[in-house]
C-alpha positions as CSV (number, residue, x, y, z in Angstrom):
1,X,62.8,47.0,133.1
2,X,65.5,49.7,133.6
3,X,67.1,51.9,131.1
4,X,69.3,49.2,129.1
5,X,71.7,52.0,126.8
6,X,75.3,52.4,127.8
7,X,76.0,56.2,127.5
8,X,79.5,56.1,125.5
9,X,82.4,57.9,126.2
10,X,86.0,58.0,124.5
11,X,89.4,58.4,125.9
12,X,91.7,60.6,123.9
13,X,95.2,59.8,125.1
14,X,94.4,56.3,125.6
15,X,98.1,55.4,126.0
16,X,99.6,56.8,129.1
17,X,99.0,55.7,132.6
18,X,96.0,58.1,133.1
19,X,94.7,56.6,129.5
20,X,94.8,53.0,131.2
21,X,93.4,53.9,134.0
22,X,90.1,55.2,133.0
23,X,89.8,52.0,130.8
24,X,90.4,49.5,133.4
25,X,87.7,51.7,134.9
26,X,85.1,52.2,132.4
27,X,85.4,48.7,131.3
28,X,84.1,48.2,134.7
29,X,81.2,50.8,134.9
30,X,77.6,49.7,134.4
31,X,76.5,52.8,133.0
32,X,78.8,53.7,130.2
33,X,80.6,51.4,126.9
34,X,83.9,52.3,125.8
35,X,83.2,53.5,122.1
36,X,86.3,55.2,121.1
37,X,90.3,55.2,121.9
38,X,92.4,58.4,120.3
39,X,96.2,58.9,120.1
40,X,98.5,60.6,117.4
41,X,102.0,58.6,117.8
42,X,100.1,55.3,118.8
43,X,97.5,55.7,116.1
44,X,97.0,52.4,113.9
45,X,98.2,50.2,116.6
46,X,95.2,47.8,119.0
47,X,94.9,48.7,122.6
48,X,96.3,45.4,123.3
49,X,99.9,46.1,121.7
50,X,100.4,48.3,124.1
51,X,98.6,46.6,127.1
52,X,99.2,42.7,126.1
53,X,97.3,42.0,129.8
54,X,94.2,43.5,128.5
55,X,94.0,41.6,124.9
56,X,91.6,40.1,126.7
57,X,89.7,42.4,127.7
58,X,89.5,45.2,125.6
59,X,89.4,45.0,121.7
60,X,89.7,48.8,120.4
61,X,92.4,50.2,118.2
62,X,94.1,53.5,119.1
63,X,92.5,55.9,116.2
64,X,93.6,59.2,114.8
65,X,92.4,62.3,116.8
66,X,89.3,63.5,114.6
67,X,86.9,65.5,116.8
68,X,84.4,65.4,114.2
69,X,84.3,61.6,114.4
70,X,84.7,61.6,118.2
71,X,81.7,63.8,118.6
72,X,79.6,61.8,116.5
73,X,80.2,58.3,118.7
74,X,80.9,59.5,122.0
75,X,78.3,61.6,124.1
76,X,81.3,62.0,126.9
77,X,85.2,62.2,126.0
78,X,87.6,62.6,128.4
79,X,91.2,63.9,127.3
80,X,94.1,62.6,128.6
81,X,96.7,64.4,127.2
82,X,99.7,66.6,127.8
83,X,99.6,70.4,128.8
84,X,98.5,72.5,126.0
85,X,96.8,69.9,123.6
86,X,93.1,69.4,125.3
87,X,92.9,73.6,124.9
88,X,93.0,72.6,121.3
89,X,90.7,70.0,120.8
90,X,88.2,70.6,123.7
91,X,86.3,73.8,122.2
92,X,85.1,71.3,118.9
93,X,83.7,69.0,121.7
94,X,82.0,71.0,123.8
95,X,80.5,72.9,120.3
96,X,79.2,69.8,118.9
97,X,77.3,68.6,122.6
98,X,79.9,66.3,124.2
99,X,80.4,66.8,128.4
100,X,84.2,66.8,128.3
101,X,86.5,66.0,131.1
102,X,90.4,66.9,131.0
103,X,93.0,65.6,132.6
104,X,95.6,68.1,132.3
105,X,96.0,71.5,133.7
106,X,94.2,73.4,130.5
107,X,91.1,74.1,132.1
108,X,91.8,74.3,135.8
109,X,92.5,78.0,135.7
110,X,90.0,80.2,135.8
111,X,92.6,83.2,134.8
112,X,94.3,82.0,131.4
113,X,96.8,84.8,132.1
114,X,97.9,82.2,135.1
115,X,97.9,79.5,132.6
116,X,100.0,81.3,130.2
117,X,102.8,82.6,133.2
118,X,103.2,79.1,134.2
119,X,102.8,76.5,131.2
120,X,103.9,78.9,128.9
121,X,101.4,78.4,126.2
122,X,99.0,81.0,124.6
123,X,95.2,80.4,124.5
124,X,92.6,81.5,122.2
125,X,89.5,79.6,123.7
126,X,88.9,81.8,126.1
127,X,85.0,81.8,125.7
128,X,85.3,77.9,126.5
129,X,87.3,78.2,129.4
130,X,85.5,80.6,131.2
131,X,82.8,77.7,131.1
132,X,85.0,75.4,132.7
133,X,84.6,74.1,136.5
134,X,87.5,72.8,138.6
135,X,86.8,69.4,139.6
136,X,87.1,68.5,142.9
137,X,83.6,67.3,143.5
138,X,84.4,67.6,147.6
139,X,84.7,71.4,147.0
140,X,82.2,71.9,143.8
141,X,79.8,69.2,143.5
142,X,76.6,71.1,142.6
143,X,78.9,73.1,139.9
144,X,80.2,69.9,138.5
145,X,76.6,68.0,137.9
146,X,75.4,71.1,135.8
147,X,78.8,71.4,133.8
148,X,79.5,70.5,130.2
149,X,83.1,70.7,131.0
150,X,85.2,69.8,133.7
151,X,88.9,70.4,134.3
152,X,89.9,67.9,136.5
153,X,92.7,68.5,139.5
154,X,96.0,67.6,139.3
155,X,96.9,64.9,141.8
156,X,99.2,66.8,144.4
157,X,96.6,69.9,144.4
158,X,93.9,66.8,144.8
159,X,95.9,65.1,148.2
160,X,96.6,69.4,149.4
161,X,93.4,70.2,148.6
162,X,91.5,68.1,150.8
163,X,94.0,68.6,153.6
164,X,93.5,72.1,153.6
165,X,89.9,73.1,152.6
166,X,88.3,73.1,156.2
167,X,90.6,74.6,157.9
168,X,90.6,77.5,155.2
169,X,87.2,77.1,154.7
170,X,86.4,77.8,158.6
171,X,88.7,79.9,159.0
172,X,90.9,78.1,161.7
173,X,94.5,79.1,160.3
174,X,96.6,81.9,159.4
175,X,96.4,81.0,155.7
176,X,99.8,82.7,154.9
177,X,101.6,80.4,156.9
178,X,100.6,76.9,155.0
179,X,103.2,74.6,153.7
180,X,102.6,71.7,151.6
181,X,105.3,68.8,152.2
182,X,104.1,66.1,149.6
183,X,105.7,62.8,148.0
184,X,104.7,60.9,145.2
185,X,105.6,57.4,143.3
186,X,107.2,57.3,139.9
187,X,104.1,56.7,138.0
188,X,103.0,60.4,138.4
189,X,105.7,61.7,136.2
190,X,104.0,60.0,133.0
191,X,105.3,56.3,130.8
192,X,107.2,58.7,128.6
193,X,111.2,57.7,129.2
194,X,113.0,60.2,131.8
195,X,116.0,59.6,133.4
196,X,115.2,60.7,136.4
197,X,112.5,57.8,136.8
198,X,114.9,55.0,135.4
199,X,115.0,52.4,138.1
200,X,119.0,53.2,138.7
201,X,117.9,56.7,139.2
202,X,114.9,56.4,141.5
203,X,115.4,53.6,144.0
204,X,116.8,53.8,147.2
205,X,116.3,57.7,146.7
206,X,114.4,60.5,147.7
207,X,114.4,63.9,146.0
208,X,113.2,67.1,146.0
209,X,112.1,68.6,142.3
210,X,110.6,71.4,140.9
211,X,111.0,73.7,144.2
212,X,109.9,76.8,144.6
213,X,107.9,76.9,140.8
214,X,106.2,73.6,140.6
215,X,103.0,74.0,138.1
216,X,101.0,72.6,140.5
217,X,101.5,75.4,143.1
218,X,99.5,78.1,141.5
219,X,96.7,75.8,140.9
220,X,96.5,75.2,144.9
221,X,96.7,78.8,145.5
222,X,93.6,80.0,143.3
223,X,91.9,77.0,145.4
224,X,93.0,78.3,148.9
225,X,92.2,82.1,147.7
226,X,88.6,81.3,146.7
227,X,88.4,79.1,149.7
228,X,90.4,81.9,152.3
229,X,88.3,84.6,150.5
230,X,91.5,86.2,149.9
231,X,94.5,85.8,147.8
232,X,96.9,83.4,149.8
233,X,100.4,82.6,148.4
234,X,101.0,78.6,149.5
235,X,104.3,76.9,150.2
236,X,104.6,73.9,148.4
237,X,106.7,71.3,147.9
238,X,106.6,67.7,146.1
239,X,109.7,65.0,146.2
240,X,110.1,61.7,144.4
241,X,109.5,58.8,146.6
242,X,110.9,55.0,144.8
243,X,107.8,53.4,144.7
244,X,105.4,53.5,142.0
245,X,101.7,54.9,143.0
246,X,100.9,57.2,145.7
247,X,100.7,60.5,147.3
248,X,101.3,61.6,150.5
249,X,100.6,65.4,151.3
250,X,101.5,66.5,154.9
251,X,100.2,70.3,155.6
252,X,101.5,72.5,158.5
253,X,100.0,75.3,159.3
254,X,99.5,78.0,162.0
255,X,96.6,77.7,164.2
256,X,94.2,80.9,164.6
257,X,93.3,79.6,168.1
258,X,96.3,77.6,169.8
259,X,93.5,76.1,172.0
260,X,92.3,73.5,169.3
261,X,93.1,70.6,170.1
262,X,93.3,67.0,168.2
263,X,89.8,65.8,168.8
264,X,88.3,69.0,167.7
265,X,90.1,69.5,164.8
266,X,89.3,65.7,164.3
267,X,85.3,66.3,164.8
268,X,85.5,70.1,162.9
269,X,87.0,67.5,159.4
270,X,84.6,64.9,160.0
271,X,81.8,67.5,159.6
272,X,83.4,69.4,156.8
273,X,83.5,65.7,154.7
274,X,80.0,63.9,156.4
275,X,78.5,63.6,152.8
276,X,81.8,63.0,150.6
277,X,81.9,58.9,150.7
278,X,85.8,59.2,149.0
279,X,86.9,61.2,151.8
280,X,87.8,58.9,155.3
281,X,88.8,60.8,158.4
282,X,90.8,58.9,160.3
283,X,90.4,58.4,164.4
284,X,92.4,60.2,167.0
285,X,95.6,59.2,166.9
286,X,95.6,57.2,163.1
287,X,98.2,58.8,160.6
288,X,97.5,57.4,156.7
289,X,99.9,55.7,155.1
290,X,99.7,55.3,150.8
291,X,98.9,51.6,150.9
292,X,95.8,52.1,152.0
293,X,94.7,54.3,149.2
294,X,96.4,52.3,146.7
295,X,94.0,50.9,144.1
296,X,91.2,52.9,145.1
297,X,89.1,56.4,144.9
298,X,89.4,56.8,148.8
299,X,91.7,59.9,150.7
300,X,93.0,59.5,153.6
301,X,93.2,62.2,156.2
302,X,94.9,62.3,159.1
303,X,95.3,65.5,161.4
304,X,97.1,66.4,164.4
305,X,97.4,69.5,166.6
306,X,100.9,70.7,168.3
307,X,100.3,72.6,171.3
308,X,103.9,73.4,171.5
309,X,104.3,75.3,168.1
310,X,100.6,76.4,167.9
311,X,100.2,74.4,164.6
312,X,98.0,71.5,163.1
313,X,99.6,69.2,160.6
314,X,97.2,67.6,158.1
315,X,98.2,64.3,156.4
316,X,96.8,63.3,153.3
317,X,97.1,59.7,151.3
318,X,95.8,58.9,147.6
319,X,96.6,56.9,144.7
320,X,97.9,59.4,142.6
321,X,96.7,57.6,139.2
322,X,93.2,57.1,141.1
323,X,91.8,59.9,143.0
324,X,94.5,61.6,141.8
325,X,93.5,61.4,138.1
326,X,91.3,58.7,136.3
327,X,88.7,57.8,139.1
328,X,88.3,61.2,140.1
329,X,87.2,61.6,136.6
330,X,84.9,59.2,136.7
331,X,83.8,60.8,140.2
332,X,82.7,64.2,138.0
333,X,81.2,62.1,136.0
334,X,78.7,60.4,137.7
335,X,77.9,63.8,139.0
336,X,77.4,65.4,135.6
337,X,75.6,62.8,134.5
338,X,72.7,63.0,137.8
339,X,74.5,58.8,138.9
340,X,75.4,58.0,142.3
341,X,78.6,59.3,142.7
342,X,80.5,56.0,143.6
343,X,79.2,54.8,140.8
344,X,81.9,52.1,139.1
345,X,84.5,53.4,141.5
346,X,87.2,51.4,143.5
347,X,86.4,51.1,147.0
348,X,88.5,49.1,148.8
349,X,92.8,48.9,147.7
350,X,95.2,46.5,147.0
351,X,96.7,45.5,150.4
352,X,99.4,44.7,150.9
């Protein structure tokens, strides 16, 4: 007989998209039970008044945010929350022996000065950060199944990421000269009402936003640094695409030796990613397109070299609310807690 005991885990921020993700997830997992859903302006209602197509499913109420409380039923809790709010409920976790996983950018710096210039919010748990590892298991998997807290990527840095990391990491382009061209469905700017992602507004549109000082682009660039072994300034990008999941990151940059070509580039990626199962390079030729990632934990890469311009341009597909978010989650996860890492996961989309 195996071991029969769920581990459980709590979502706090149950309500957003990234809330109801991880439970349609970890409803699904065979190692965990769902012991605990937190929110303050949804507190007192049932899961299922805000998701009527689970009722059915799941049969939790949306409770006050107590740590205390948390920490005493959950052994794993993963926050879900808005910039600037984990930072403040995080350090009680961690203190009272819960591996904690967040979903915003709180703990994906590892300079809270960087934080600060960008998010605008002042920390005073620095002696928990600095414990934190950036979770991208692709990049840091042995430093993720030995951590007690996880800062999980955003989903644009996720889809660049994994574009960029073996070029950078081998060295194979001029690192100055990256640019980040990415587009992502509505679903990634949150359920909270905006105009900007009213139906009228969105479809039949395309639009550039947050140019030139999107958060996301100095969490990328401490990434590429580390990676480049230098500081590296990034280009980057994002536009609003009128559909609702999906991210599609294509990644120019210049090419150290102009004499690459496709097939090596091709053979030099499927190398760099032989032992990450969520990562599929596609053959020579193949270009990714969202739908295929839709639904699931898998990225899609696609890579091409210009002999003309001297350049390679990466392409790079995920479901923005999957790998992007809640199932890379569950990824770290399964690594932090010694499980196979596709445990529970996704593996094939929706298609079409």
């Amino acid at each position: 007989m195996g071991n029969l005991r769920r581990v459980p885990v709590g979502i706090v921020g149950a309500s957003g998209y990234g809330g109801v993700q991880l439970v349609r997830l970890l409803m699904e997992h065979p190692e965990v039970e769902l012991a605990y859903l937190g929110g303050e302006s949804s507190a007192g209602k049932s899961f299922a008044d805000l998701y009527p197509h689970l009722a059915h499913a799941v049969n939790l109420p949306i409770e006050a945010v107590e740590p205390e409380i948390i920490a005493h039923r959950c052994e794993v809790v993963f926050l879900s929350l808005p910039n600037g709010l984990a930072c403040q409920i995080a350090p009680k976790l961690v203190e009272k022996g819960c591996k904690v996983l967040d979903l915003s950018a709180d703990y994906r710096f590892s300079d809270l000065g960087t934080y600060t210039t960008w998010y605008g919010t002042e920390r005073s748990d620095r002696a928990t950060a600095a414990t934190a590892v950036y979770g991208l298991p692709e990049l840091y998997r042995d430093r993720i199944a030995e951590a007690q807290l996880v800062g999980c990527p955003g989903c644009y840095p996720t889809a660049s990421l994994l574009a960029l990391s073996p070029l950078l990491k081998q060295g194979l382009i001029v690192p100055e000269t990256a640019i980040i061209d990415a587009k992502s469905g509505t679903s990634g700017g949150g359920r909270q009402a905006k105009v900007n992602l009213l139906l009228a507004e969105a479809d039949n549109s395309l639009a550039a936003y947050g140019v030139v000082r999107h958060r996301h682009t100095p969490e990328i660039e401490q990434i590429c640094s580390e990676l480049a072994g230098h500081e590296v300034t990034i280009q980057f990008t994002p536009h609003l695409i009128p559909m609702v999941r999906g991210i599609l990151a294509t990644v120019y940059a210049t090419l150290r030796d102009p004499g690459l070509v496709r097939d090596d580039l091709i053979t030099i990626y499927t190398a760099f990613y032989r032992n990450s199962p969520w990562v599929k390079v596609c053959e020579s030729g193949v270009y990714p397109q969202t739908k295929w990632a839709s639904g699931s934990n898998l990225c899609y890469i696609g890579v091409e070299a210009d002999p003309r311009t001297g350049r390679v341009i990466v392409m790079s597909a995920i479901d923005n609310l999957i790998k992007g978010q809640a199932g890379q989650a569950i990824q770290c996860l399964n690594l932090m807690m010694g499980w196979n890492e596709t445990l529970g996961l996704p593996k094939l989309g929706f298609y079409p």
